[in-house]
N, C-alpha and C positions, 0 to 999 in steps of 0.2 A: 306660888311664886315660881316661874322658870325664868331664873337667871339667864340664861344663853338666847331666851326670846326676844326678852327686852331688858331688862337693868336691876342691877340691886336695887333693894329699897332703901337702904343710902343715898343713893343718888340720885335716886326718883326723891325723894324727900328734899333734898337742899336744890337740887334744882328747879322742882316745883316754888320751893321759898323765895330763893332771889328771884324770880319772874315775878312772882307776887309782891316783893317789896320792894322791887326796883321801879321808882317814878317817872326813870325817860324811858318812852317809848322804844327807842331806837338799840338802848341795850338788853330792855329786856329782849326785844326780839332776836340780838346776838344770843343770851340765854337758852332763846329756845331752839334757835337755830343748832347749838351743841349738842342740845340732847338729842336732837332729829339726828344730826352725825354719830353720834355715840349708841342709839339704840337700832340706827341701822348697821354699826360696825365699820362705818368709812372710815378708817385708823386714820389713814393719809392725809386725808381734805381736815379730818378732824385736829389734827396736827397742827396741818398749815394755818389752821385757824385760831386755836390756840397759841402760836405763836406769837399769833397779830391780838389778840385777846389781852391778855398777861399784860400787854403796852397799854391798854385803855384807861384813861384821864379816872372811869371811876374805881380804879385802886387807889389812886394818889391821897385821896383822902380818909375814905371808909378802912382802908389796913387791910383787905379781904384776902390777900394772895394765900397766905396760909393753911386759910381756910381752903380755898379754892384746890390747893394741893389737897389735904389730906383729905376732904371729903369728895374729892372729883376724880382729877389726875392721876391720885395714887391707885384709883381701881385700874388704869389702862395704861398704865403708865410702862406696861410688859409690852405693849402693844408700839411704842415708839419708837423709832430709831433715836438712836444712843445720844448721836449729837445735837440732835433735834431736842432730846431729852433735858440737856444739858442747859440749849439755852433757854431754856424754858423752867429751869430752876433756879440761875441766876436772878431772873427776872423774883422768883419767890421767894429768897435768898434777903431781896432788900427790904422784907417786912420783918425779919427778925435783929431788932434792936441790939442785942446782947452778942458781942463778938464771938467769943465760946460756942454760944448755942450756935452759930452761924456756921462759924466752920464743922460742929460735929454735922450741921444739918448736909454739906455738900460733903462731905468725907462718909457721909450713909448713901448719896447718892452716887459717887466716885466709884465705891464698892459697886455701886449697880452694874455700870457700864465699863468695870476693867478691862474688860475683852474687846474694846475698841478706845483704838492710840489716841485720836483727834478727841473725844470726848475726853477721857480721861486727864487730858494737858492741859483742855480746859475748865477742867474741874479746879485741877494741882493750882493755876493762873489765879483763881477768885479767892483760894485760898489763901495765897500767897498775899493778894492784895489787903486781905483782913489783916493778917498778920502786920504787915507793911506797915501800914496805918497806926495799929497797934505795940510796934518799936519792938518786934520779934525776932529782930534782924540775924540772929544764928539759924533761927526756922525757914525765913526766906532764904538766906546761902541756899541752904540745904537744900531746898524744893525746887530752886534754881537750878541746882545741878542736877539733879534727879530727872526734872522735867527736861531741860535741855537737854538732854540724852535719849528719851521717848520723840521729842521732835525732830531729832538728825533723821531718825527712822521714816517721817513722811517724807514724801517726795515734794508733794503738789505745797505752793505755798500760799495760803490763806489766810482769811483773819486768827485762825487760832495763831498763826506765827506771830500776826499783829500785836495779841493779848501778851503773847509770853513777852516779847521784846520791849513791849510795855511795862510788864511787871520788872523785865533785868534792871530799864534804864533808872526806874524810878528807884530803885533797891541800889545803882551805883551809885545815882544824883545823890541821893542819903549818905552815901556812906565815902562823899566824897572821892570816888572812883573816877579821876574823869577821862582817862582812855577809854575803859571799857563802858562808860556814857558815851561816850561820844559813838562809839561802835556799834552798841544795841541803840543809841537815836536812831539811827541812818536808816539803820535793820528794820526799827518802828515806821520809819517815811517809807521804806520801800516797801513796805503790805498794806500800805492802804492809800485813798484818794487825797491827796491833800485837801481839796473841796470840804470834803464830809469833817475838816478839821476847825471848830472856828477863828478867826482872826486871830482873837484874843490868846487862842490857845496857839496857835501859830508863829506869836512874836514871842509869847514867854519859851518856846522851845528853840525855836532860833536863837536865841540870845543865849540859852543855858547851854545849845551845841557849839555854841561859838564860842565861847568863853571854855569850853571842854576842851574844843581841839587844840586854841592854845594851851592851856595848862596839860594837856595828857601828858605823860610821858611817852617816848617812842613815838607821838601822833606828828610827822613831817610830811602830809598828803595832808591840801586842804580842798584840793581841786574840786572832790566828790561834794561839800557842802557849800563850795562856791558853785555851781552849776546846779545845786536843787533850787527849787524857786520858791520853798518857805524861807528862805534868806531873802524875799523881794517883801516879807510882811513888816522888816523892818523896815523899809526905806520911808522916809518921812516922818520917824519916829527918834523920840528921844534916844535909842541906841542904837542908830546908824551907823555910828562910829565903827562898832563890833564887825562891821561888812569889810572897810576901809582897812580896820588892823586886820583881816584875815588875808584880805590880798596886800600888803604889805608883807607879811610871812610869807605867804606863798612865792612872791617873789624875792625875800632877802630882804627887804628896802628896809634897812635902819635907817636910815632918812625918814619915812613916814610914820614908824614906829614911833620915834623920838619927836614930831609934831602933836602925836593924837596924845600925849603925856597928861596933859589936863583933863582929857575923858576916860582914861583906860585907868588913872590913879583913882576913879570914885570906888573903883570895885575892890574890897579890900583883897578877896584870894590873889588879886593880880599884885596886888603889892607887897603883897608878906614873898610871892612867888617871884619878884621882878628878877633877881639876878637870873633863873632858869629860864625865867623868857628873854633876857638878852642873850643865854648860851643857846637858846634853840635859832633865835631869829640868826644869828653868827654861822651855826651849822645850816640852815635855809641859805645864808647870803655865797656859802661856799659851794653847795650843789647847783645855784644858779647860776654861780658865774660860771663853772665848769658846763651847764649845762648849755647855753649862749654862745660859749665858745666851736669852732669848726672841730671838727673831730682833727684834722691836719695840724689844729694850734691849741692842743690843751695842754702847753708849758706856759704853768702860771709863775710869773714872779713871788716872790715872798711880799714884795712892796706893794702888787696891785692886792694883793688879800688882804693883806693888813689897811689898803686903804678903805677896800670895800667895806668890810667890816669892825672897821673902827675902834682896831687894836695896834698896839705896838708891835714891830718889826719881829720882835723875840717870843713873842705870841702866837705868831700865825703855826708853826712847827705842832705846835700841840692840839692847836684847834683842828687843824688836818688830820691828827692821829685820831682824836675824838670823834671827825666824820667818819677816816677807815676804820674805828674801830664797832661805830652803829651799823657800816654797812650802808652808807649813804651815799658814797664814791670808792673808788677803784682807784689805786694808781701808787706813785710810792715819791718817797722824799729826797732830791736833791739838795745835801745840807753846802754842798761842795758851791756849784751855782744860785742857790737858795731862791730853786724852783721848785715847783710839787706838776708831776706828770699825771695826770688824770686820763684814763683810760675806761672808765663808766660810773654813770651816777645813775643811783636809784630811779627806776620807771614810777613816773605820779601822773595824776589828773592835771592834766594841763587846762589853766586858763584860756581867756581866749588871746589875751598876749604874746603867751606862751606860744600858743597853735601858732600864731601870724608869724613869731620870731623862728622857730621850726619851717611854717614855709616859703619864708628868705633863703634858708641854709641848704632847704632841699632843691631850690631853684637856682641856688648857687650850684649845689652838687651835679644837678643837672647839664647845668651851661659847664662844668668842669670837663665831663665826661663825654660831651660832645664836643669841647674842644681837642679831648684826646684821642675820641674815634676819628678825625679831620686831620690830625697830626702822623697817626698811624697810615690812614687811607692818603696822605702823600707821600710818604716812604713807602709804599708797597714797591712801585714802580724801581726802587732805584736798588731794594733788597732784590730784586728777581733780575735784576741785569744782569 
């Protein structure tokens, strides 16, 4: 037997098997096609091909990956890069039934490839999701923060970011976190194609981001998931509504807030929550009007705030302090006049309302500033006489 010529006799063995008891043509000849890779030592191609292997219809039913690892793989398995490694164990990963064994099986291959970050996170990611699943929820924190501290360190962002941002959001969704859901969604839509996401899964994530950004706490920017276009999966659908209450928030409008009452009360979180989302929509309705106004006219009365926001007169003093105190406006309180000077409100994603309402004011600015270079340029003449 020389080893280094052509192959253990392990593998000359099961690979000769499956060739021989496989009945479609087409896979046995993938079969043999491996061993001709692997006995000529083409690590690479052998990889890529495995890769695409591991995915074929006949594991689905025969259970073989396991096999396939410990009697194939694991001879060459030195031979592959790390994250190639990785997803290629995942894939093996889902023949073993029994959680425990599962995760010790990727915590042996973790150990494999610690010397590379991107494999390793996707290791930590699979595991995490067993546990997930499995209500380990002190395990997932933990691995959460642990991992998320190895990913600050890549630069490049990829599906591994995809997987972990995956794993945060589902682990906040659980546990009722819904700022830091709605945060790691986004994080999850920005690494990958929305395409590759199906419909189906596309309207239950919309609806669960939507309902997050109202409910977060601290979440007053809706602009980012009004401008993704997995919010276009709802339109036409029983929770359309969800679109209509986020630009509603985004602009203040308790007016349409208080319409969509019949749809936004089927969802219980929103109702046990209803007083905090009338204090959030109130502190939205105060940064809008500030933000509408000319930078020359931000002496708001107490009357027009309390109108806008649909409180009493003796109300508005507090509700103002509540936005200076988020950091959502700038400016201070005239209890004397019972105006509020507003001097800057928090930078968001503007809608597209928003943009059009911004460029009135910046063409107002405009036509200002050339009436007062025309006003200047006829007093030269009478300054220099």
């Amino acid at each position: 037997r020389d080893f280094e010529k052509t192959m253990s006799a392990g593998v000359k063995t099961y690979l000769t098997e499956r060739q021989e008891q496989e009945d479609v043509a087409e896979i046995a000849q993938a079969w043999a096609e491996l061993e001709d890779l692997y006995t000529r030592k083409l690590w690479h191609q052998l990889t890529v091909r495995m890769k695409e292997f591991v995915r074929s219809d006949c594991f689905k039913e025969s259970k073989g990956l396991l096999e396939l690892y410990e009697k194939f793989i694991s001879d060459f398995e030195h031979r592959i890069n790390s994250l190639s490694l990785v997803e290629i164990i995942l894939h093996i990963k889902d023949d073993i039934q029994d959680a425990n064994e599962a995760v010790a099986f990727l915590e042996r291959a973790k150990d494999k490839v610690k010397e590379d970050v991107e494999a390793t996170v996707l290791c930590s990611t699979a595991i995490g999701m067993i546990k997930l699943h499995a209500g380990s929820m002190e395990d997932v924190k933990t691995l959460i923060g642990e991992t998320g501290s190895l990913l600050d360190t890549v630069s490049n962002v990829s599906f591994i970011h995809a997987r972990f941002f995956d794993l945060s959001s589902q682990y906040y969704a659980a546990t009722s976190s819904y700022a830091d859901y709605y945060r790691d969604a986004l994080r999850y839509l920005g690494c990958v194609e929305l395409m590759a996401i199906p419909v189906e899964e596309q309207q239950n994530r919309a609806f669960r981001m939507g309902l997050a950004a109202l409910l977060g706490e601290g979440v007053y920017n809706f602009g980012e998931l009004l401008a993704h276009p997995v919010l276009e999966s709802l339109t036409g659908t029983a929770n359309e509504w969800v679109i209509e209450m986020l630009y509603a928030f985004n602009s203040g409008d308790i007016h349409q807030f208080e319409s969509l009452r019949s749809q936004w009360q089927q969802q219980p979180d929103l109702v046990k929550n209803e007083s905090k989302l009338f204090e959030k929509i109130q502190l939205l309705c105060v940064m809008e009007l500030t933000f509408k106004r000319p930078s020359t006219s931000r002496n708001i009365p107490f009357n027009v705030i309390a109108q806008e926001a649909r409180i009493p007169v003796n109300q508005v003093e507090l509700l103002v302090m509540k936005a200076l105190s988020l950091g959502l406006v700038k400016g201070s309180i005239d209890e004397v006049s019972k105006q509020v000077n507003m001097t800057w409100v928090q930078p968001r994603v503007l809608d597209l309302p928003q943009i059009q309402g911004m460029t009135g004011r910046l063409s107002e600015w405009c036509r200002s500033v050339k009436e007062t270079i025309h006003t200047v340029e006829d007093q030269v003449p009478e300054l220099l006489a």
